[in-house]
C-alpha positions as CSV (number, residue, x, y, z in Angstrom):
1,X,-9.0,21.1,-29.9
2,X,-5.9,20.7,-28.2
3,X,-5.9,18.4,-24.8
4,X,-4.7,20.7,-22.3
5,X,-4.3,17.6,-19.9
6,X,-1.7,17.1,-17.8
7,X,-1.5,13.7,-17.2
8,X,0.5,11.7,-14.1
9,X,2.9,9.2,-14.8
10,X,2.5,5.8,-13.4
11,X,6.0,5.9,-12.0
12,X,5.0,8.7,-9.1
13,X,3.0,6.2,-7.6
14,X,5.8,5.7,-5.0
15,X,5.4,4.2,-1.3
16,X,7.2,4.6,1.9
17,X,7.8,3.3,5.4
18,X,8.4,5.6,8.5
19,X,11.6,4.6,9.7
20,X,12.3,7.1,12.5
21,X,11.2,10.3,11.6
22,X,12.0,10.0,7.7
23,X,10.1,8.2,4.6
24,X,11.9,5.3,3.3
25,X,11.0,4.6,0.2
26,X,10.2,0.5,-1.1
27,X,12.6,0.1,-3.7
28,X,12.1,-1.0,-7.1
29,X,8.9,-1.0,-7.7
30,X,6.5,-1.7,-10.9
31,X,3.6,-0.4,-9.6
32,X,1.4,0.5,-6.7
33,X,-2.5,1.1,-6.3
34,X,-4.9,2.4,-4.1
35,X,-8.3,0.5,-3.1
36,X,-11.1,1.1,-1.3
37,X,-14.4,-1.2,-1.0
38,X,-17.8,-0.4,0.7
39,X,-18.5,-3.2,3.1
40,X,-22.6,-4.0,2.6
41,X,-25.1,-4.8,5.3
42,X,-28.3,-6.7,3.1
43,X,-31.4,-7.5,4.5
44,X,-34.4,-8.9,3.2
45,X,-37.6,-8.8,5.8
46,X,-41.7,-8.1,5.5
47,X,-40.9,-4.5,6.3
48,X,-39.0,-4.5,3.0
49,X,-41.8,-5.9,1.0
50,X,-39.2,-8.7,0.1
51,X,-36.7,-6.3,-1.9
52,X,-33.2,-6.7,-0.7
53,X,-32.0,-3.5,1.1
54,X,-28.3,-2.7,1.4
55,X,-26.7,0.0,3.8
56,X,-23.0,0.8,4.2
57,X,-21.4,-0.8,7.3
58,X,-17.8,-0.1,6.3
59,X,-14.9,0.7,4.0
60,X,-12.2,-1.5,4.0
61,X,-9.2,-0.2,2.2
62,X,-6.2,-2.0,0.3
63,X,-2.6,-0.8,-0.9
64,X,-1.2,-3.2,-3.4
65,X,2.6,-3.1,-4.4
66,X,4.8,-5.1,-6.8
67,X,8.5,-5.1,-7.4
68,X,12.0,-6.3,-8.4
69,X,13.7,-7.9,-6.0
70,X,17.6,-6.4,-6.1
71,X,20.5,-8.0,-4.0
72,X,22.0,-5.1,-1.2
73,X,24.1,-7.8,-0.3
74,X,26.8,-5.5,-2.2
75,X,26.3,-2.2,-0.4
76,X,26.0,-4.1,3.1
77,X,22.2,-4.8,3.0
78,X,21.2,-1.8,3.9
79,X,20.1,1.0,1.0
80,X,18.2,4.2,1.3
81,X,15.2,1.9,-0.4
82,X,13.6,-0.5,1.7
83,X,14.4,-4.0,0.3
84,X,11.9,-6.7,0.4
85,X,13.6,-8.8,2.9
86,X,13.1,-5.5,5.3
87,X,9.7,-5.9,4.1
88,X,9.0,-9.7,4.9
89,X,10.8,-8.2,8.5
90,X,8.4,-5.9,8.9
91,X,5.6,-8.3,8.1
92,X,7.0,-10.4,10.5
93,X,7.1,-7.2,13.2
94,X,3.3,-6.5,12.6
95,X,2.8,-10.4,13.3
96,X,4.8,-10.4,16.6
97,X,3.4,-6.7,17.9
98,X,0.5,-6.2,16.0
99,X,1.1,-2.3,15.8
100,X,0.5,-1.1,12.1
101,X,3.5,1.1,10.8
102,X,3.3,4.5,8.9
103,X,2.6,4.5,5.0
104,X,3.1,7.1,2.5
105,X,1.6,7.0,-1.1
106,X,2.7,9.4,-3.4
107,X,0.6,10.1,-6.4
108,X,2.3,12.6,-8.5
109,X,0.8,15.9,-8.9
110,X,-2.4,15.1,-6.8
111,X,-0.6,14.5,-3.4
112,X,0.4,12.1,-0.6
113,X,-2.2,9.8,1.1
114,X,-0.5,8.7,4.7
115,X,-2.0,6.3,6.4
116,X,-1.2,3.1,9.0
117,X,-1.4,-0.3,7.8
118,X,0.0,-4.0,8.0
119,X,1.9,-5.9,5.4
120,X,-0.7,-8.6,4.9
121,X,0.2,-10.5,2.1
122,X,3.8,-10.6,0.7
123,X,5.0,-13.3,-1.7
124,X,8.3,-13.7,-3.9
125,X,8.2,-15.3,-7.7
126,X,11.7,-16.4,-9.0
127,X,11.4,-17.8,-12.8
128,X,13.6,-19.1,-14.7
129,X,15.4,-16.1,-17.2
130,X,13.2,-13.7,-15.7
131,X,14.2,-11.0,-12.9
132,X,13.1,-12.0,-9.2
133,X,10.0,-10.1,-8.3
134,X,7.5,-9.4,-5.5
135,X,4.1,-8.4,-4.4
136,X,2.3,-7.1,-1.3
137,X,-0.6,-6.3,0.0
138,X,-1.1,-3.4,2.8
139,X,-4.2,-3.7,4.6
140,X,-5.1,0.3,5.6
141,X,-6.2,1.2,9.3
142,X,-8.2,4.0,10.0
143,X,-9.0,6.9,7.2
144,X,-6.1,8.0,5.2
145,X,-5.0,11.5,5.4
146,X,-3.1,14.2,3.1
147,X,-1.2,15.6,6.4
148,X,2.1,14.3,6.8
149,X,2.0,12.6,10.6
150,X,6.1,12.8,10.6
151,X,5.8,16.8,10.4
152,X,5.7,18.6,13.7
């Protein structure tokens, strides 16, 4: 039997930053991901009959990026892709207001996932004969959605 998949390439998984009231996208990278953990409440009491019981208490939800590193310096520092010294700005933004910007996640053929979130982990790896790269983590806010909050 034939497969009648129709499979999603790893490069759609693209992300980007409201700036204004466009997407720009994070240049450059390798890949992206979408996580999302249930947070559990256990308890163990006499009611229980000793058996540890666990209910949800919450989600907590993760986007995690890694890139190239590529020099604007050329074209003046600023490029349609957000660079990852914008990105160590804007981590250094979210530290100094503490307001979460706007995220986009596209995922190919199954749709955007927009959401608000902080850069909370962002580190650089330069290596010897190897290209300059970098990863970040994007701690989500709130439930993601598939509607675009840019649109009117």
């Amino acid at each position: 039997m034939a497969d009648t998949n129709t499979y999603i390439k790893g490069h759609e998984g693209t992300l980007s930053v409201a700036v204004g009231n466009a997407w720009k996208p994070v240049g450059c990278l390798t890949s992206s991901s979408f996580s999302s953990a249930m947070n559990m409440i256990e308890k163990v009491n006499m009611c229980t009959g000793g058996e540890t019981v666990q209910t949800p208490s919450s989600l907590t939800r993760t986007v995690q990026i890694e890139g190239e590193i590529v020099d604007t310096t050329a074209v003046g520092g600023a490029t349609i892709e957000q660079s990852y010294g914008e990105l160590r700005e804007l981590q250094e933004d979210h530290a100094s207001t503490r307001v979460a910007s706007k995220w986009r996640l596209s995922q190919g053929a199954i749709g955007h996932l927009y959401f608000e979130g902080f850069i909370s982990d962002l580190s650089n790896n330069f290596q010897a004969g190897e290209d300059a790269t970098f990863s970040a983590t994007l701690t989500v806010q709130k439930k993601p959605t598939e509607t675009d909050p840019l649109t009117p």
